[in-house]
N, C-alpha and C positions, 0 to 999 in steps of 0.2 A: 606821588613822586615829588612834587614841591614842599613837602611838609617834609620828608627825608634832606631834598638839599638847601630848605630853610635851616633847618635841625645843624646841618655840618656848616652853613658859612656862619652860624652863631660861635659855634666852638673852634674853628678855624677861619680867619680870615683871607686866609691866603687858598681858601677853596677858591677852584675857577666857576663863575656864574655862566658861563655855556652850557652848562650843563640841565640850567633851567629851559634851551632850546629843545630838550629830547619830551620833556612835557607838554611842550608847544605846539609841537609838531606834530605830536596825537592825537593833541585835544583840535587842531583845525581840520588834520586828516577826519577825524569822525565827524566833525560840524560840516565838511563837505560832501562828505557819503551822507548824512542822514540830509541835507540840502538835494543832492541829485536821486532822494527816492520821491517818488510821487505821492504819496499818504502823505509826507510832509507838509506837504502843498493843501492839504485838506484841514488843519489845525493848527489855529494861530501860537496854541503854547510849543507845537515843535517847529513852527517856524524862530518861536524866539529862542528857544531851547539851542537850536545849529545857529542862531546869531551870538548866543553866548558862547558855544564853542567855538565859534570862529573867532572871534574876539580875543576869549580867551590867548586862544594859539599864536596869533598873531603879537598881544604882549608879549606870551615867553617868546618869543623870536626876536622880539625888541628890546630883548634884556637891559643891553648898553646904553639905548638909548631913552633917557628915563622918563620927558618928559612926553614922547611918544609911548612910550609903556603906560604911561600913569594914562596917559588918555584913551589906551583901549581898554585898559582896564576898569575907566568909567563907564566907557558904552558895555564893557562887559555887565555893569552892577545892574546897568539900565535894562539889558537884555534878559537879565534873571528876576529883576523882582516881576517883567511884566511877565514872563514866564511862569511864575511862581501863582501871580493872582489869574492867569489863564486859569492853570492845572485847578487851582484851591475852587473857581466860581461856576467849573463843570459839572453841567449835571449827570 
C-alpha cells in the first residue's frame, strides 16, 4: 500500500499523505495481535518481527511529523535486520 501512495504523491503533489495512516494502522494492528499471542513470546525473531510492525505503524501515523517518523522508522530498520539474522541463524 505505501508503494501505491509513494507511486501517486511522485506524480501528484497535491496528494494528501493521510493516506499513508491506513498502512500504519495495519501494519501496528497486526504487530499487536501477533505481540498479544503466546508462541510469540517463545522466539526472539517474532518478537522482533511485532517490533518491526509496530514501529512500523506507528511511522505511518506520524506521517506529519517527520522527525518522529524518520526515528521510528530507524528502530523500524533496527527491528528487521535483527529479525532477519534471528530467522537466517535458525536451526
Amino acid at each position: 500500500m505505501n508503494g501505491w501512495n509513494k507511486e501517486r504523491l511522485a506524480f501528484n503533489p497535491w496528494y494528501p499523505i493521510y493516506y499513508f495512516a491506513l498502512s500504519g494502522i495495519a501494519a501496528l494492528v497486526s504487530g499487536f495481535y501477533f505481540v498479544s499471542q503466546g508462541a510469540t513470546w517463545k522466539n526472539f525473531g517474532f518478537i522482533m518481527l511485532s517490533g518491526h510492525l509496530i514501529s512500523t505503524g506507528v511511522a505511518g501515523i506520524t506521517v506529519y511529523i517527520s522527525e518522529l517518523n524518520r526515528a521510528f522508522l530507524m528502530i523500524s530498520i533496527l527491528f528487521s535486520i535483527l529479525a532477519a539474522v534471528s530467522f537466517f541463524l535458525r536451526k
